[in-house]
C-alpha positions as CSV (number, residue, x, y, z in Angstrom):
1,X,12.0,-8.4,22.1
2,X,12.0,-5.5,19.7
3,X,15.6,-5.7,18.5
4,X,14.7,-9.3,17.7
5,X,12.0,-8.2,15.8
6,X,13.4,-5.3,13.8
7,X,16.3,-8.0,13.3
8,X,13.8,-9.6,11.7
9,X,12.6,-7.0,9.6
10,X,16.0,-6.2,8.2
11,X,16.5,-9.7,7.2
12,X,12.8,-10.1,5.3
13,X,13.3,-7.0,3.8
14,X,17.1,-7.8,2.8
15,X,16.1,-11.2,1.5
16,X,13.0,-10.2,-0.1
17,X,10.6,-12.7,1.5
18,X,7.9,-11.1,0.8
19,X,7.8,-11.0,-3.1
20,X,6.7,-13.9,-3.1
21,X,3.6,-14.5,-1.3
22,X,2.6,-11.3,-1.9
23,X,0.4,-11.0,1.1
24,X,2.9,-9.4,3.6
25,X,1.8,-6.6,5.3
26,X,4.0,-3.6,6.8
27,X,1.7,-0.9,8.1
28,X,2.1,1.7,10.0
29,X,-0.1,4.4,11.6
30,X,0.4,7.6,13.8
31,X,-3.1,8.3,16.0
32,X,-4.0,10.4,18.3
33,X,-6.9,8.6,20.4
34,X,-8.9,9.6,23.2
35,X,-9.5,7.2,25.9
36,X,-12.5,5.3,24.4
37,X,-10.5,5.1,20.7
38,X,-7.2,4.1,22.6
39,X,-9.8,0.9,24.5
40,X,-11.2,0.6,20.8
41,X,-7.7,0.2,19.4
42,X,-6.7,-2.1,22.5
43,X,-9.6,-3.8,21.9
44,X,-9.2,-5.0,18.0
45,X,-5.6,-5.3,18.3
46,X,-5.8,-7.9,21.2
47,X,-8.8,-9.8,18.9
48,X,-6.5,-10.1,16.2
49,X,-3.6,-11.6,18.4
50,X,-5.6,-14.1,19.5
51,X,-7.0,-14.7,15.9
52,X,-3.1,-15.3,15.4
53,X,-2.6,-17.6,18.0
54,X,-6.2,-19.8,17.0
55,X,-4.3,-19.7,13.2
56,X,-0.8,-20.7,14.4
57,X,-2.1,-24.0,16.7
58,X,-4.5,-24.9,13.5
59,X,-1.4,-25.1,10.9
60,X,0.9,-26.6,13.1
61,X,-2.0,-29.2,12.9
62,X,-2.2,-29.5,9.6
63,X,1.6,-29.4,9.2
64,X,2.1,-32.3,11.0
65,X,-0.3,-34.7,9.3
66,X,1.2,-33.4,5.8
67,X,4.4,-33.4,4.4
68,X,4.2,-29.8,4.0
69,X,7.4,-28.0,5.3
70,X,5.2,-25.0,6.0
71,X,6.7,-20.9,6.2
72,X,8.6,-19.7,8.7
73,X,6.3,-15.9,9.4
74,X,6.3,-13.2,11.8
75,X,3.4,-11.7,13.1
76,X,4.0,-8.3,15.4
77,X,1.0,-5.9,16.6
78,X,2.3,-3.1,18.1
79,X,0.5,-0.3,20.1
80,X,2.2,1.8,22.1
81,X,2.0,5.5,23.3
82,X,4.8,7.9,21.3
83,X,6.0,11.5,21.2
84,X,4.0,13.1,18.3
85,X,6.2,13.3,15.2
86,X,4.6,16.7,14.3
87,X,5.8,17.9,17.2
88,X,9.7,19.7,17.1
89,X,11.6,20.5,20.0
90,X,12.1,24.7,20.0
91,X,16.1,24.5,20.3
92,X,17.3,26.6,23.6
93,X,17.9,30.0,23.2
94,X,21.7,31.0,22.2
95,X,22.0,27.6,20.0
């Protein structure tokens, strides 16, 4: 769920996780697709879920024929259809 995930967040960020690997990634992107960019989008985004999903079966693998402890990671695509930031609210007259 997405407070788990921002939960998350907080606590990488807090704890400095990231340092380091140095391979973390936090991006972040405001688009404004049509409907064949928003497919597109869909499209790459779903690929690299499942590309997650191939990786994460394949270490647990490896992880248990090693004595590796392994990383705990977490890996979040999100795409998802938001008011424009640009855009501001004209107040109501007499405010």
């Amino acid at each position: 769920d997405a407070q788990g995930l921002i939960a998350r967040l907080d606590g990488a960020l807090a704890a400095e996780t990231s340092k380091p690997h140095g391979a973390s990634q936090f991006c972040s992107l405001v688009m404004h697709p049509n409907e064949r960019g928003w497919a597109e989008a869909d499209t790459v985004l779903t690929d690299a879920f499942a590309s997650l999903g191939r990786i994460r079966r394949e270490a647990k693998a490896r992880l248990e024929d090693s004595a590796e402890p392994g990383l705990t990671a977490t890996a979040s695509i999100l795409f998802f259809e938001s008011p424009d930031p640009e855009e501001r609210i004209a107040p109501e007259a007499g405010t």
